[in-house]
N, C-alpha and C positions, 0 to 999 in steps of 0.2 A: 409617418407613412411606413409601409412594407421596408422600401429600401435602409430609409432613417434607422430602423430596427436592424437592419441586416449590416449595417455598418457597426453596429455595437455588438456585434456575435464574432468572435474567432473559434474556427472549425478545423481540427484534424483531423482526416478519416484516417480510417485503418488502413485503404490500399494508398500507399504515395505517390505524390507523382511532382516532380522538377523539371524544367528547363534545360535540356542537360549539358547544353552549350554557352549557357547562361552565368556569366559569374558568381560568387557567393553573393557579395551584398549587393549588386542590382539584384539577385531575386530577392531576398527579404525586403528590399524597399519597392521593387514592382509592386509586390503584395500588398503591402499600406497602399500603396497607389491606388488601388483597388478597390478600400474601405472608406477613400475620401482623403488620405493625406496629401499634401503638396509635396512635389518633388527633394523638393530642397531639405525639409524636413524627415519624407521618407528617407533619404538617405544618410542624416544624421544620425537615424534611428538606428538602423540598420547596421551604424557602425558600432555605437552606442552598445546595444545589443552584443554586439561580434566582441568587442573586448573585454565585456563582464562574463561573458559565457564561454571564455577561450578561445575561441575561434578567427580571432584579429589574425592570425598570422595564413588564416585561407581567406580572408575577403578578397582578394583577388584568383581567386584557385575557380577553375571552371567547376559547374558539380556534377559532369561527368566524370574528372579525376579524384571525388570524394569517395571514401569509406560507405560502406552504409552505414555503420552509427554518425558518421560528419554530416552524411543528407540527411539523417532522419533529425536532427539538430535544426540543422538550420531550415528544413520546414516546419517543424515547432516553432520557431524565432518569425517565421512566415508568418504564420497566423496568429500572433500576439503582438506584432509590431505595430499596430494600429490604436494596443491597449484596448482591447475591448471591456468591457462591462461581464460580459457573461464568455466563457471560455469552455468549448467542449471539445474533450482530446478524445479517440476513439483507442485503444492499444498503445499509446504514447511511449511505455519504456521497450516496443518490439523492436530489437536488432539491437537494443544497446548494452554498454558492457559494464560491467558495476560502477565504473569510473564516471562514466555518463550519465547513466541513472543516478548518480549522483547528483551531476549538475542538473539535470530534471528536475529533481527534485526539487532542490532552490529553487529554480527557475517560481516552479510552483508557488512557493512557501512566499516567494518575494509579491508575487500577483498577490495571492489572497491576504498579503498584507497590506497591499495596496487598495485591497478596498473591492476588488473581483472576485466574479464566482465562478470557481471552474467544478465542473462534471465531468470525469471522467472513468474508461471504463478499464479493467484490468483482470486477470488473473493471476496474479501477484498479490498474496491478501499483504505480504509485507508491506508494500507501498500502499496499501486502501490503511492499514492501519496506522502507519507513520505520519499522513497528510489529511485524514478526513475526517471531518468534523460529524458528515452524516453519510450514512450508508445506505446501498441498496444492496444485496444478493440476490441473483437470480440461480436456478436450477432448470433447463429442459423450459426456458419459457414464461416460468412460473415464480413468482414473487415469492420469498420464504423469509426474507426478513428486509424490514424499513424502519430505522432509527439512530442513536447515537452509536460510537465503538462501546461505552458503557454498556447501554441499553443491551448490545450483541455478546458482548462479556457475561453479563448478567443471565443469558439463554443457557449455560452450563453452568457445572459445579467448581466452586476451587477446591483446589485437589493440593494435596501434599504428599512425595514422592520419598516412604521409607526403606530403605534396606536393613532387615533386620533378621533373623533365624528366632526373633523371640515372641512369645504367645502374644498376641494384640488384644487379645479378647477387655482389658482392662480399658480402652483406649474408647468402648461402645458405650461405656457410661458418662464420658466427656459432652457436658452440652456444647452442641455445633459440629460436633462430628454426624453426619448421613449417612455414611455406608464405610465398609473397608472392603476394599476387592484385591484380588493379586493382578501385581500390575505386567505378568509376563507368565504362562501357562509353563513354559517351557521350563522355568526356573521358578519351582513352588516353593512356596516358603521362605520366600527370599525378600522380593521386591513387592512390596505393597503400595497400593492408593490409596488413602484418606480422603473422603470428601469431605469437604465441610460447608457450614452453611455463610450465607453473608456477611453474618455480623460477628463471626468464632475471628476469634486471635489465633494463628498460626504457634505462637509464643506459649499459649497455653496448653496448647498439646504437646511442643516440645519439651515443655514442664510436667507434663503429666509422663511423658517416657519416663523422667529421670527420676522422680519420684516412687512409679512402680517398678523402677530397676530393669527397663528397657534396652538393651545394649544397641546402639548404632552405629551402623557404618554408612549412611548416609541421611538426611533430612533437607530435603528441599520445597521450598514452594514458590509456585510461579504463577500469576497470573493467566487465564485461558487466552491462546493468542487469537486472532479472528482468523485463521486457518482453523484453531480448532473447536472454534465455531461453524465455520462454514463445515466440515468434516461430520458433524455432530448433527447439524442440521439436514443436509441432505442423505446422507447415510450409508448403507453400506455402499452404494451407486458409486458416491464420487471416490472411496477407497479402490473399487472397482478399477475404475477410469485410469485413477494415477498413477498403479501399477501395470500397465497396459503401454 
């Protein structure tokens, strides 16, 4: 039935909202209470919870006297104590502080090892790319990519980051090199991109500088992160935005 199904969903929206008079762990065992737990249980859980998560030493703290990263915790602990099946967080790391979004993340990491499926939504592509297996992107509404962090990698070029004063030109006859662009207008001649293709060895081109007597003072390459994918995909728009 409807309900049956609704017991196996845990929900955090974006706006919170707490008990504020209410102690720490009766509110995360109310909660289960709520999905079908027995008391007794809920509040094992609930403590359960508070001591893996750090939080043991506020189970008794009212959560009017909480932080807001302490409340935004232990409403996540809210709607997961029940162990749901399917898990959907709406903004889940807003108000916390890297320390936190740490333990979030475990938190995460420990569910979907357990065998749950969480959905959640973020603008932190750091965390979409550290924890998830599949991606959506959205832009203004509008779907712009659905697939693996691979798949989303694979939407730009890998790129290797030369500083050099010496002619490259020799560097365009390398199979798996695509383009060389300068990677900074302000500073020509200087700092260059290498694109290259999928299946090129980074190593080979490093080889191929030192062979044509390439002088460097620097040689990096990094994988495209899903920021700059996302970046890449939406376009000038969202460089717009984020200097704004």
């Amino acid at each position: 039935s409807a309900l049956d199904v609704r017991d196996r969903i845990g929900y955090l929206p974006e706006e919170k909202g707490l008990y504020k008079k209410m102690k720490v762990w009766s509110t995360i065992a109310y909660f289960a209470t709520l999905k079908g737990i027995d008391k007794k249980s809920a509040k094992r859980k609930a403590f359960e919870l508070l001591e893996k998560y750090g939080l043991r030493d506020f189970a008794q703290s009212k959560i009017e006297s909480l932080s807001k990263g302490m409340a935004q915790k232990v409403q996540v602990l809210s709607a997961v104590a029940h162990e749901p099946e399917l898990v959907i967080l709406d903004e889940p790391f807003s108000g916390l502080d890297p320390v936190n979004q740490g333990v979030l993340e475990e938190l995460i990491r420990d569910m979907s090892a357990n065998g749950q499926t969480i959905i959640f939504s973020t603008h932190v592509m750091q965390h979409a790319e550290r924890l998830c297996d599949h991606i959506l992107l959205i832009s203004k509404g509008e779907k712009i990519f659905d697939g693996t962090l691979a798949q989303a990698k694979a939407t730009i070029p890998r790129r290797v980051l030369l500083n050099t004063s010496d002619n490259l030109e020799p560097l365009k006859a390398l199979a798996g090199v695509t383009d060389i662009s300068n990677a900074d207008p302000l500073i020509p001649d200087s700092r260059w991109i290498v694109q290259i293709s999928e299946q090129a060895n980074p190593q080979d081109l490093l080889k191929k500088c030192f062979d044509v007597g390439i002088n460097l003072n620097r040689f990096e390459f990094s994988e495209p992160s899903l920021h700059d994918v996302f970046v890449q995909l939406v376009g000038e728009d969202a460089r717009e935005q984020q200097l704004r």
